[in-house]
N, C-alpha and C positions, 0 to 999 in steps of 0.2 A: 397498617401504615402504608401511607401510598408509595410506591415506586417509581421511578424516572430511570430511564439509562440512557444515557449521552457517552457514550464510548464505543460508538461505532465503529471506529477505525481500528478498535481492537478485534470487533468481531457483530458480526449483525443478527438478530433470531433471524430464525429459515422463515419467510412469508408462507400463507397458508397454501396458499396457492403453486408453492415453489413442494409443499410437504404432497399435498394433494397429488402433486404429477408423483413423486417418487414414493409411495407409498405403495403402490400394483409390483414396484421392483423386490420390495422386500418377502413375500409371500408368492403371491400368484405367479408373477412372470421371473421366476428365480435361476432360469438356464445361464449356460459360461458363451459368454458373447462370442466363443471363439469354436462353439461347437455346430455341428453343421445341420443337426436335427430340428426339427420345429421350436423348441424350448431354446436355443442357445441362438437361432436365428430372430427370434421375436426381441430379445434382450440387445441382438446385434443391432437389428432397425432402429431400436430405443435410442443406443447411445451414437448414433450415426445422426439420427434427426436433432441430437442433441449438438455434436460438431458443428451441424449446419447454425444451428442459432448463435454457436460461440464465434463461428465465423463472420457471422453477418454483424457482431459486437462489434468485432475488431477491424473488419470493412478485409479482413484476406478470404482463401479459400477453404472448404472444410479440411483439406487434405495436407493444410498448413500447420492445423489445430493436433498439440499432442497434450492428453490427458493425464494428468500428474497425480502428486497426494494434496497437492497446494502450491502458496508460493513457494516456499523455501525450497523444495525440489526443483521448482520452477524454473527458480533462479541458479542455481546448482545446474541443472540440466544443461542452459543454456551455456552458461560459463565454463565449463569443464568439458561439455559435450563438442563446442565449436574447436576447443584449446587444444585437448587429447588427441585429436583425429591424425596426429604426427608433426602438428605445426609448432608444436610449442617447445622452445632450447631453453635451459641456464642465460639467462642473461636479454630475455625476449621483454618484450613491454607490453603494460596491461595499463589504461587509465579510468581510474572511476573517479568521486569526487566522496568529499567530505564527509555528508549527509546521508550516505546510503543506509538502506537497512543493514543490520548484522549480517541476514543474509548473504548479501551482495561483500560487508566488507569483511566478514570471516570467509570467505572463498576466495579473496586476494589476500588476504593473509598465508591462507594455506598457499598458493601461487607464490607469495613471497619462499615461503619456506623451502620450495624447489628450486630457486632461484632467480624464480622472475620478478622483474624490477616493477611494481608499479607508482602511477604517479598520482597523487588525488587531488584534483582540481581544488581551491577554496570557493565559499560561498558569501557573497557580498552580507550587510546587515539587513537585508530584507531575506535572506535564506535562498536568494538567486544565484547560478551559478551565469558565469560569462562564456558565452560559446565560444570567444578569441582564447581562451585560456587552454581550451581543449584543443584547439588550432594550436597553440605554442606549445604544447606538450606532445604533441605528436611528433614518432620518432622513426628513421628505416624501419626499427623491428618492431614495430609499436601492434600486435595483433590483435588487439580488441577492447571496443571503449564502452563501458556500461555503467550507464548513468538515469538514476531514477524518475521517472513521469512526475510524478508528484510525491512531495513528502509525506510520511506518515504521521510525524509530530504537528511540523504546522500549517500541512495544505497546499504547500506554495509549490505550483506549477513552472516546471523547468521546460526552457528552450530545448526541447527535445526534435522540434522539426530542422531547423538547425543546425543543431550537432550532427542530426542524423546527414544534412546535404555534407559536414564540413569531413564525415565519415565516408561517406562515398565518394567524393573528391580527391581522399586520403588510400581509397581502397582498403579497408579496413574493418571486419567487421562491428556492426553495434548492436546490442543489448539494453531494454529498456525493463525497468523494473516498474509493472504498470500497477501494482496491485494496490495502490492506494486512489489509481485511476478510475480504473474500471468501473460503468454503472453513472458514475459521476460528470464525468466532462466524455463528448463523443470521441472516441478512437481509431482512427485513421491509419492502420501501420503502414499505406504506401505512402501517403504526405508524411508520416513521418519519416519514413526511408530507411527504418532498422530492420536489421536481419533475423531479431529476437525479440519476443518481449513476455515478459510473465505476466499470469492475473491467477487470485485466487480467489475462491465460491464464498467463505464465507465474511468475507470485508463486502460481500453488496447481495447478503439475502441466501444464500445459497449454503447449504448444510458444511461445516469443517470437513477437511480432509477431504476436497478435491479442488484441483487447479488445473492453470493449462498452458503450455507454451507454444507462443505463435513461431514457427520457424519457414523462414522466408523459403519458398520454391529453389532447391539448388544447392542449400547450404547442410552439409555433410554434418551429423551429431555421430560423435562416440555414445552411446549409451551408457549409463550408471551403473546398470542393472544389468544382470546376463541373468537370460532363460529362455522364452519363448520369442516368436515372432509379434508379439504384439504390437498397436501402435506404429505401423509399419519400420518392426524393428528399432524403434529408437527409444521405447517404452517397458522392458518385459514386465511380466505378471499381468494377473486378470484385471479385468477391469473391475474398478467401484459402479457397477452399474445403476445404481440407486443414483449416490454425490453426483455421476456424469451426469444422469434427466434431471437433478435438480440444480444445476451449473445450467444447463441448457433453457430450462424452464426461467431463471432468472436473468437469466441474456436476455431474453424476449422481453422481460416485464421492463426491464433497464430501455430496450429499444421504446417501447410505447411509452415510458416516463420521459425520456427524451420529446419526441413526438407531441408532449400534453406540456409541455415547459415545464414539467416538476423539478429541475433542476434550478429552476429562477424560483420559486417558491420556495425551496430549499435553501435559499441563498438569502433569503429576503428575512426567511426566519433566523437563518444564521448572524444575519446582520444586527435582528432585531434583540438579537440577545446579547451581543457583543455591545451595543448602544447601550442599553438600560445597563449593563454590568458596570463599561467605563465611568456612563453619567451618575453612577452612584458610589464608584470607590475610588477613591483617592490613590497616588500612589500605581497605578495598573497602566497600560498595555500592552497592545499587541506584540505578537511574535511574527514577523513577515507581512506587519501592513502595508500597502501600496504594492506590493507585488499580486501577480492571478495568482487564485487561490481552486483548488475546487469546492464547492458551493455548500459544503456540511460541516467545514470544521474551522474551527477560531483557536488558538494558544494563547493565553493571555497571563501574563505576570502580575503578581501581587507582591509589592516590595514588601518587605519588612517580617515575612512568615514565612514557615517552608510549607513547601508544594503539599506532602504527605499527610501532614499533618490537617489540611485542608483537604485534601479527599479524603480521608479518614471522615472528620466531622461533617460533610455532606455527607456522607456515605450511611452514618445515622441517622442523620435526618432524612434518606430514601432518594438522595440525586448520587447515580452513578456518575463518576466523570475519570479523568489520569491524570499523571503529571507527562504521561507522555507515550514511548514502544511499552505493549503488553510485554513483549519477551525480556525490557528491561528492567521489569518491575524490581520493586525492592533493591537495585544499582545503589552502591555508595555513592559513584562517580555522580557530577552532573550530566544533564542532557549532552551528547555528544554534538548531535543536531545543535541547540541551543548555545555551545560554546565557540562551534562553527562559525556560527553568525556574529559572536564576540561580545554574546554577554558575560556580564561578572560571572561564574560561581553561583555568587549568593543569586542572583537576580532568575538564573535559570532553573533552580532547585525552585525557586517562587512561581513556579511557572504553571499553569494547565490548561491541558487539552479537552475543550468541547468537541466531541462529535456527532454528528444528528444521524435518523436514519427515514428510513421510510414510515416507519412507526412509532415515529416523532410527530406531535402535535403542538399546534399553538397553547394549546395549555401547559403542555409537558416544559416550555421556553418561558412560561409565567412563572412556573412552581420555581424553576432555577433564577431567575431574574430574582426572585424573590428569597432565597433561601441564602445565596452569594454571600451579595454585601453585608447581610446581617453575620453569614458565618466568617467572613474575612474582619469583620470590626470585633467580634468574640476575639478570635486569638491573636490580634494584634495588639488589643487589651492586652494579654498573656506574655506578649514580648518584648524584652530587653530591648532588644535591637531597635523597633518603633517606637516606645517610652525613652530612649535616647535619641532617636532623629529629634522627636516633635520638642525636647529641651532645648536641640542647638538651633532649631529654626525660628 
């Protein structure tokens, strides 16, 4: 049976070319980056020429670039790292907003539990937040605003340059959670003006379980971790020297798709699937239309079913897709993201997420154009809920 995966945003296969580079790390060049002998120096050059490429992703300097396990460390690193260093009291302020990953909002959670106050922006019905909002919440003690690049549910590209100027105005620092960014749209961390930003390897090609956090020139991290000097100090433990060349090998390919406009192609496909789905099922759309998106992923609702049940039944028929966060799979709750935005309940459980990757083809957007509508009119047959709308109408 043929296969399709469209659920990139959960996690992308490693390109060949991304295996190719780190494949010499796992046998042959298998010295500890931190030892000073020929074998632990060859492994050191590896993951240093690798900084340089993460650097050049993110437009700062190598020495900015700290190598992690992923995002969720990432984003942890950043947040607690800026917080701990003695600046943070009972009663100090934190603002993120609505939509963030778990990441992001279980780390103010835990901040809450110590006592600190934070405040969480809301997000208009396009899944945009308003940078005057984050202006009005800002407080004397207000010490750090961290709010997401883009969504992972449904795309939508947040006024992060922005925030970032209305953060340095405020003297405060900011945090940007770029890991649904990365690869996708180009990234700038001086236009955008934050102090921090996370990305992880494999949301754009690059093997799980390595990421990196950009930390502006100047800005003190407490570290997580205590051991070694590593990472200059703000990292301990060895390095994943394998995930680092393969994180770094995938920067470069991201820089040259950039470069060849695969990004508009990506976009044009993304469109082109999001069109033939609307134009053929009744009852659907989008999640965050009319706001920027980045160029791979569409959210679109299907009244009258649940979401699950419809990945489920593509999911036999060989198209991967979600209703939304991998990490929330199987949630009772609805989309968190999606109720942000003020859909019903019922309407965001209806909901899923297309994500395309690099290893997406125009046939692979045929097979699901095609498999859709036919599977959304199967269990809508099937439901109560639709066998009653189409009575009262």
């Amino acid at each position: 049976m043929r296969r399709v995966y469209l659920d990139n945003n959960a996690s992308t296969p490693v390109l060949p070319e991304v295996l190719e580079a780190m494949r010499p790390y796992y046998a042959d060049h298998f010295g500890n980056a931190s030892s000073i002998h020929h074998h632990g120096q060859e492994t050191r050059a590896a993951v240093e020429r690798a900084r340089e490429s993460v650097a050049k992703l993110l437009g700062c300097r190598p020495a900015e670039v700290v190598f992690t396990s992923g995002g969720t460390e990432a984003d942890n690193l950043a947040i607690f790292g800026v917080l701990n260093q003695g600046l943070l009291r009972p009663g100090d302020h934190v603002i993120s907003s609505t939509i963030e990953h778990h990441a992001v909002l279980n780390s103010c959670k835990q901040l809450q539990e110590r006592g600190v106050e934070v405040t969480y922006v809301p997000v208009d019905g396009r899944c945009l937040i308003n940078p005057d909002d984050v202006r009005r919440a800002l407080r004397s003690n207000t010490k750090l605003v961290t709010i997401m690049m883009a969504n992972n549910e449904t795309g939508v590209l947040q006024p992060v340059d922005e925030i970032g100027r209305i953060c340095a105005e405020a003297d405060v620092f900011f945090h940007s959670d770029a890991v649904q960014a990365a690869s996708k749209v180009p990234i700038r961390v001086k236009e955008i003006g934050c102090d921090l930003l996370s990305i992880s390897g494999h949301k754009f090609h690059a093997p799980q379980g390595v990421g990196a956090v950009y930390v502006r020139k100047g800005t003190i991290l407490e570290p997580l971790f205590y051991g070694g000097s590593h990472e200059r100090s703000r990292r301990a433990g060895t390095e994943n020297v394998p995930g680092i060349v393969g994180l770094g090998k995938a920067a470069e390919l991201a820089l040259k798709a950039f470069e060849h406009g695969e990004d508009g192609e990506m976009a044009a496909q993304r469109d082109r699937l999001q069109s033939v789905v609307l134009g053929s099922v009744e009852s659907a759309g989008v999640n965050g239309d009319g706001a920027p998106r980045v160029p791979n992923t569409t959210n679109i609702y299907f009244d009258y079913i649940e979401g699950e049940a419809l990945v489920i039944a593509l999911d036999l028929k060989g198209l991967a897709v979600s209703t939304g966060a991998a990490c929330s799979s199987g949630a009772i709750e609805p989309s968190h993201v999606l109720t942000a935005m003020g859909l019903r309940p019922d309407r965001a459980r209806a909901s899923l997420r297309f994500s395309l990757g690099k290893q997406n083809t125009a046939d692979d957007v045929d097979f699901a154009t095609q498999l859709v509508p036919a599977s959304v009119d199967r269990l809508r047959e099937l439901s109560p809920l639709y066998n009653k709308a189409a009575v009262n109408t």
